[in-house]
C-alpha positions in Angstrom: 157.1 -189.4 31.4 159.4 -186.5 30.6 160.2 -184.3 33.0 159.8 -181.3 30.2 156.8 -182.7 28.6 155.1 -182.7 32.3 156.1 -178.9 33.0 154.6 -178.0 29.8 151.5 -180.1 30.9 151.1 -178.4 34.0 151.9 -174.8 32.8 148.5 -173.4 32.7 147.5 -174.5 35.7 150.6 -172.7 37.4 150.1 -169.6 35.2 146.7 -169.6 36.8 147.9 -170.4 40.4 150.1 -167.5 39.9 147.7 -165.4 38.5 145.1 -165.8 41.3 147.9 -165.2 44.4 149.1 -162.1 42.5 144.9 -160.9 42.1 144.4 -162.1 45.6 147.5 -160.3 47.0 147.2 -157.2 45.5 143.5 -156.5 45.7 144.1 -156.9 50.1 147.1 -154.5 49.7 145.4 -152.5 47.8 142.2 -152.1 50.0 145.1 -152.2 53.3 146.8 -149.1 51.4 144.0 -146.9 50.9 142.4 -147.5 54.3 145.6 -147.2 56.4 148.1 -146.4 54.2 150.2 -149.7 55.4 150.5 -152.6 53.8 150.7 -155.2 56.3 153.7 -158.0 56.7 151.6 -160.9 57.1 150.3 -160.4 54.0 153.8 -159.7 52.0 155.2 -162.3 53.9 152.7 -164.9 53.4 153.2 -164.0 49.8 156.7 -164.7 50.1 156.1 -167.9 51.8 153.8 -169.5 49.3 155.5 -168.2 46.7 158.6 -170.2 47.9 156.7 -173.1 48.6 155.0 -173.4 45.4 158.2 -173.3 43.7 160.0 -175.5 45.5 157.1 -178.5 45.4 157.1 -177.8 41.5 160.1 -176.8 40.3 162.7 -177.8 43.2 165.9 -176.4 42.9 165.2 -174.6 40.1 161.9 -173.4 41.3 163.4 -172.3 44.5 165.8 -170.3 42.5 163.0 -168.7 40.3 161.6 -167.5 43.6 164.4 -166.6 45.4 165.9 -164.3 42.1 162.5 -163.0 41.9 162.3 -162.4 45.4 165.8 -160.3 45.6 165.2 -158.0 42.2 161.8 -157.0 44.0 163.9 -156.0 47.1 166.6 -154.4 45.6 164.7 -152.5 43.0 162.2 -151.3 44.9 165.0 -151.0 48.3 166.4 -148.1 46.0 163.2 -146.0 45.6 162.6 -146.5 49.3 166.0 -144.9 49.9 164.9 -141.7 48.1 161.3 -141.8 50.3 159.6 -142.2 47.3 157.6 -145.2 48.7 157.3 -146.9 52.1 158.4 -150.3 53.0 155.4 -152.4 52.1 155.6 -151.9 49.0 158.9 -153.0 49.4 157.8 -156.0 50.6 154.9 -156.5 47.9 157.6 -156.9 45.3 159.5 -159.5 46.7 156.3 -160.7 47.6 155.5 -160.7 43.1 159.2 -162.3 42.8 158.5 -164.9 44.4 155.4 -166.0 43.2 156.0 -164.5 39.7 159.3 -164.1 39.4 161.6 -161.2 37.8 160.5 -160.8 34.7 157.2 -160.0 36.4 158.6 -157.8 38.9 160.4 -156.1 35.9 156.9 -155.0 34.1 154.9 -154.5 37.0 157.1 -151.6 38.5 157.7 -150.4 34.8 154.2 -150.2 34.9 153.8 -149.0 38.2 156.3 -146.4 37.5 154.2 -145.0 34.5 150.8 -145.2 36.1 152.1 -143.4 39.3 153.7 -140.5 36.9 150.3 -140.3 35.3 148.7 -140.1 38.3 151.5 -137.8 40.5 150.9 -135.5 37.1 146.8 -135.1 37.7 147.0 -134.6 41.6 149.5 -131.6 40.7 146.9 -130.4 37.7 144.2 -130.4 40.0 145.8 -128.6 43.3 147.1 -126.5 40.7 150.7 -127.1 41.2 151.9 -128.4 38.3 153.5 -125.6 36.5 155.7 -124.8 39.9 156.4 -128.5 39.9 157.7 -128.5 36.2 159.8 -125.6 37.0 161.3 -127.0 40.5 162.0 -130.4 38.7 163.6 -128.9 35.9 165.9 -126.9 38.5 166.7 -129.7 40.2 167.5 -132.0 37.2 169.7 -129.2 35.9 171.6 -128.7 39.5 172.1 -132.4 39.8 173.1 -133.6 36.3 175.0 -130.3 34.8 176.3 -129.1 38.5 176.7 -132.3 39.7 175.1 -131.5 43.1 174.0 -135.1 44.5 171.9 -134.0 47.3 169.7 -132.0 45.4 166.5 -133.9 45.6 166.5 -132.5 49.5 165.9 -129.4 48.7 161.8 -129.8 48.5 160.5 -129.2 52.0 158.7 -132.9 52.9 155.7 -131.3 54.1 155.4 -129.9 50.0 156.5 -133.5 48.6 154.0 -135.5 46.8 152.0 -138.0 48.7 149.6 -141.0 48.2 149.3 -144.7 48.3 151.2 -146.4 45.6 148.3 -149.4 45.3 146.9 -146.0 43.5 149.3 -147.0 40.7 150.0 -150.5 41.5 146.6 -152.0 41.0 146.4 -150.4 37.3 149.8 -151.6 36.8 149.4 -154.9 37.2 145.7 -154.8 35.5 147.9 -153.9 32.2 150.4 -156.3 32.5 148.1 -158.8 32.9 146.1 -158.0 29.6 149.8 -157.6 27.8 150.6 -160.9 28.5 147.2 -162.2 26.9 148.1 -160.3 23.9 145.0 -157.5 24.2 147.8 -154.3 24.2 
């Protein structure tokens, strides 16, 4: 039979594989995130690991590729946020963890997503402590310092203890919700 023809076969029952480790992954980091704000490694790296595996049995060189370039846009994308403190290095993980089970294109739209939903939700928290107005303010300062002024280190400037904290499963969760019913054609 042709190798094409069999793929095609077989492609629902991957989507759904892949479906169910991304639901089943991300529902435990979500719950591990909001108990203890960690998400923990042998989850992620599990994640990675089957991801991998899967891909390899199915696809073999190019499945381990998929995985592998899935695996590295999670890590670098999500490495440069973690640079800035803006997330903590399980989520990190969690994305490569995505890449390798769903690949780039997946990690693309989920943090997309992610990014949107944690905006939304980074936007309420400040409406309800009643910071948001200050916020606006500071972030226009700061945009203004760093992009007419050219002053690189600007972001420093707000005191950690005043930073904006909480679990990004907050935003992740939603994210991936979404992208899921984009992909089925419902938005």
């Amino acid at each position: 039979m042709d190798r094409k023809l069999v793929r095609e076969m077989n492609r629902g029952g991957i989507q759904m594989i892949q479906w169910s480790l991304i639901g089943l992954i991300t529902v435990l980091a979500f719950y591990s995130d909001i108990r203890l704000y960690i998400i923990p490694n042998w989850l992620t790296v599990s994640g990675i690991l089957l991801g991998l595996f899967y891909h390899v049995v199915t696809g073999g060189t190019e499945g381990f590729i998929y995985s592998i370039s899935g695996i590295c846009v999670g890590l670098i994308l999500l490495f440069i946020l973690y640079l800035f403190g803006a997330i903590g290095a399980g989520d990190v993980k969690l994305f490569a963890a995505y890449g390798a089970i769903a690949g780039m294109e997946f990690v693309f739209q989920s943090l997309i997503y992610t990014l949107l939903y944690a905006c939304l939700i980074g936007l309420v928290v400040l409406a309800i402590q009643k910071k948001l107005f200050h916020r606006m303010i500071w972030i226009f300062n700061t945009l203004f310092s760093f992009l007419i002024m050219k002053n690189w280190l600007v972001y420093k400037t707000l005191p950690s203890n005043q930073m904006l904290r909480f679990p990004l499963m907050w935003a992740v969760l939603p994210a991936i919700f979404t992208y899921s019913l984009s992909m089925k054609g419902i938005i």
